[in-house]
C-alpha positions as CSV (number, residue, x, y, z in Angstrom):
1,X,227.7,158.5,62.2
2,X,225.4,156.5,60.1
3,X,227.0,155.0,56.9
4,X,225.2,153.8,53.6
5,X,227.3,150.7,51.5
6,X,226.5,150.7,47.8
7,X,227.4,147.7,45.9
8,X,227.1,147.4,41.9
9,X,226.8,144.2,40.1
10,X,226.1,144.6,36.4
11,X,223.5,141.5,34.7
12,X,222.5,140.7,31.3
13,X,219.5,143.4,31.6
14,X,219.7,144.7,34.5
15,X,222.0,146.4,37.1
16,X,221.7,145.3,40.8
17,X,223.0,147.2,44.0
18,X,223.1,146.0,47.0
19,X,222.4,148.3,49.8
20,X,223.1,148.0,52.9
21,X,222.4,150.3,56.2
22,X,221.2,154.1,56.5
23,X,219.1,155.4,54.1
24,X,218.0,159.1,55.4
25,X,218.6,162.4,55.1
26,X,222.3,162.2,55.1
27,X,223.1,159.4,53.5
28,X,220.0,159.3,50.7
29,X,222.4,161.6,48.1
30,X,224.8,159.0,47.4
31,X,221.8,156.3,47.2
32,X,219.7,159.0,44.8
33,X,222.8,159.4,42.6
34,X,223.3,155.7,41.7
35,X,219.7,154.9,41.3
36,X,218.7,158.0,39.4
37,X,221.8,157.8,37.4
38,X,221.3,153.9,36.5
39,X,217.4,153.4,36.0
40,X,217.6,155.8,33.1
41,X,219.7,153.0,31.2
42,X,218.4,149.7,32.4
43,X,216.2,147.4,34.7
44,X,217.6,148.4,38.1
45,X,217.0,145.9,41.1
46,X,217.7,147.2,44.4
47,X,218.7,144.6,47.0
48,X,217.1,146.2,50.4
49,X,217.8,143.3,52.8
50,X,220.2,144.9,54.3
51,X,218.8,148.0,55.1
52,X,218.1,149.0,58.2
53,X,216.3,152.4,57.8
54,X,214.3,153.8,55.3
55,X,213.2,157.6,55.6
56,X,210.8,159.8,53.7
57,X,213.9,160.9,51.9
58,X,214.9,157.6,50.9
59,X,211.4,156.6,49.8
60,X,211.2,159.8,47.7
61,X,214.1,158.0,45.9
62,X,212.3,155.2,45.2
63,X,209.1,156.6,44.0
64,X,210.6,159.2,41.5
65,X,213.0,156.3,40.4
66,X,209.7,154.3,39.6
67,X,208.5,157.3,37.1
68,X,212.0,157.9,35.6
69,X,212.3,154.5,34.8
70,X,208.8,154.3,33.0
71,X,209.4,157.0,31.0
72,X,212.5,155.1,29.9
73,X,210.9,151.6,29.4
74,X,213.0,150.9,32.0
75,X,211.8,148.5,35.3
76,X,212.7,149.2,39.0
77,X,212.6,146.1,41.3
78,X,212.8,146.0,44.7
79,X,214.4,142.4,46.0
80,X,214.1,140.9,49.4
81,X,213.2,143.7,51.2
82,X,214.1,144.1,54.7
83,X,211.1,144.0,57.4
84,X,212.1,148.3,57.8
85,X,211.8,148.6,54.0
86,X,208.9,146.7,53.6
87,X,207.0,148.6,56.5
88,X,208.2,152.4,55.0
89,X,206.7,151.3,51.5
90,X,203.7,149.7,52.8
91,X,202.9,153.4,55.2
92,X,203.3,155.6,51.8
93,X,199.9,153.4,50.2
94,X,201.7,152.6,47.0
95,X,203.0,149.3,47.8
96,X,201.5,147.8,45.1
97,X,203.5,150.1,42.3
98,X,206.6,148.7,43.2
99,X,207.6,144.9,42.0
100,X,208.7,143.0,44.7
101,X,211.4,140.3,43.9
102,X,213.4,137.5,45.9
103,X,215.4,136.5,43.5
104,X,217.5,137.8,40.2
105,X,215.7,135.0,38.4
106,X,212.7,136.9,38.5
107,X,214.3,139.9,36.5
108,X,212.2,139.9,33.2
């Protein structure tokens, strides 16, 4: 069985998770809850380190978080992505929409 861990940290502007493991077809719903759920309050930064796979489902998350939280004024970072993540966003051609972070200090 493949398992998704979803931790929430709330900042000063900004909400972090920090994901670890599966994100796919059965796991993304939890994933897609959180993120849609949060980036249409605040600056969400995803911690993607951990993550060990990222599908098409899983990167549908992540580009309709990106327009959700721009119609809010809202920013979506993506912090030290694992070498998976980094791969799956760089195959879809929009790498260069999403902000790229290693650190929470980077959070404007």
């Amino acid at each position: 069985m493949e398992n998704i861990s979803i931790v929430e940290k709330t900042g000063s502007n900004y909400v972090l998770l920090e994901v670890a493991g599966t994100i796919n077809s059965y796991t993304y719903t939890e994933f897609q809850n959180k993120v849609y759920g949060l980036i249409q309050q605040t600056n969400l930064v995803l911690d993607l380190s951990r993550v060990t796979n990222l599908s098409s489902s899983g990167l549908g998350v992540l580009m309709a978080a990106l327009d959700d939280g721009e119609e809010k004024g809202n920013k979506l970072y993506v912090m030290k992505p694992s070498e998976v993540v980094r791969l799956a966003i760089e195959s879809t051609g929009f790498s260069e929409m999403f902000t790229v972070i290693y650190s929470l200090t980077e959070v404007v």
